[in-house]
N, C-alpha and C positions, 0 to 999 in steps of 0.2 A: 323352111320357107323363108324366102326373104321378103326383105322387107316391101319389095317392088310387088308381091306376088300376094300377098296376106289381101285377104276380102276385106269393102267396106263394105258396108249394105245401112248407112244410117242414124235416124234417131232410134230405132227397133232394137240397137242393139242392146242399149241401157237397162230397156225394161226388159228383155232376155236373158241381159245377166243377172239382174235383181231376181227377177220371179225363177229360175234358176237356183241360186243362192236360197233365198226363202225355201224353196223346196228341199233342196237338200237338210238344209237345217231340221225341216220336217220328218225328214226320214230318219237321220237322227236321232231327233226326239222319240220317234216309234220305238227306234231299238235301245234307247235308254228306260221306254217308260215299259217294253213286254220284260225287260231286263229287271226291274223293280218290280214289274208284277209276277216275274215267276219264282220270286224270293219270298213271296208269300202275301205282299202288300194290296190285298185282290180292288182296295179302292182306284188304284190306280187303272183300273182294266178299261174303266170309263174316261179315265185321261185319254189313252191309247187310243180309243172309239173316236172321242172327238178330234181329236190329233191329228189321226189319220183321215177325217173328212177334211181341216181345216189344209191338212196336206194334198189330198187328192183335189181340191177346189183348186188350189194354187198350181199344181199339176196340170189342168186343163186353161189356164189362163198362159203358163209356160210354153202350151201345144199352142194357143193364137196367138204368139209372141215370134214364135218359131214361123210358122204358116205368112204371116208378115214378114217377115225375114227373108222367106222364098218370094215370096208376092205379096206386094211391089216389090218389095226392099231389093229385088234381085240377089238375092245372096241362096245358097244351095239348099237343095230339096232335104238333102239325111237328117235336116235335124228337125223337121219337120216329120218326118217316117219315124225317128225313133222317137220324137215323143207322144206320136199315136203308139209307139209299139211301150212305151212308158205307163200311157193310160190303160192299155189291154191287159199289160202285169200289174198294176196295182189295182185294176177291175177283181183281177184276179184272187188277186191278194187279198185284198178286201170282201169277195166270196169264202175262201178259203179262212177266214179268221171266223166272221158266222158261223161257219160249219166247224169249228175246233178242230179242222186238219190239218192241225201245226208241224206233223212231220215234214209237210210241202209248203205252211205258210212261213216257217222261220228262214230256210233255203233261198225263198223266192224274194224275202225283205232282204236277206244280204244281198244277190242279185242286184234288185232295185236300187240299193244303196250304191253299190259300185257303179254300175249305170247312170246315177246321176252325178255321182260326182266326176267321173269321165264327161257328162254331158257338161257340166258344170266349169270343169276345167277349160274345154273347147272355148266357152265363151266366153272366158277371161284373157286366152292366150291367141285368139285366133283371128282377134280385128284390132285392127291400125285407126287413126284419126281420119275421117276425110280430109284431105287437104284443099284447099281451095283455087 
């Protein structure tokens, strides 16, 4: 893309890439803290628990970051669609760790993991300054 061609879409994109960022870092911390709990450290399990709300909160703040970004901001619709499809997988996820179906909950947090930092990346590399 050059540089003629790179979307602006605003002041929306700041808190996009913050809340973005913040989230990744969340997910992250997920797989550092299931990482430490299945070393046997089981107080951590309630880290995890809160964690992963403190991450899925910021997740849904991410998805009205994005949706702004589409409208007004005029800037495209995908990232707004994946990060409903974001919030569906970690709905998920977060079903799937209640029920201790970790054959399917560990798979699904790397998933998620790559998916945001894919998403994460977009937003750091993918807009220019408005110019005036």
């Amino acid at each position: 893309m050059t540089s003629s061609n790179v979307p602006t879409a605003g002041w929306i994109v700041w808190p996009l890439r913050v809340l973005s960022t913040l989230h990744l870092a969340g997910v992250l911390g997920q797989a550092a803290l299931a990482g430490l709990f299945v070393t046997g450290d089981v107080d951590l399990l309630a880290w995890h628990r809160n964690n992963g709300a403190v991450t899925h909160m910021l997740l849904y703040l991410q998805l009205l970051a994005a949706i702004l970004l589409w409208r007004p901001g005029r800037g495209p619709l995908w990232p707004a669609l994946a990060g409903l499809g974001l919030v569906v997988a970690e709905t998920t996820q977060i079903t799937l760790g209640q029920a201790r179906i970790l054959q399917l909950h560990f798979p699904l947090g790397m998933a998620i993991f790559g998916l945001s930092a894919l998403f994460t990346a977009w937003t750091w590399l993918s807009f220019r300054a408005r110019t005036a």
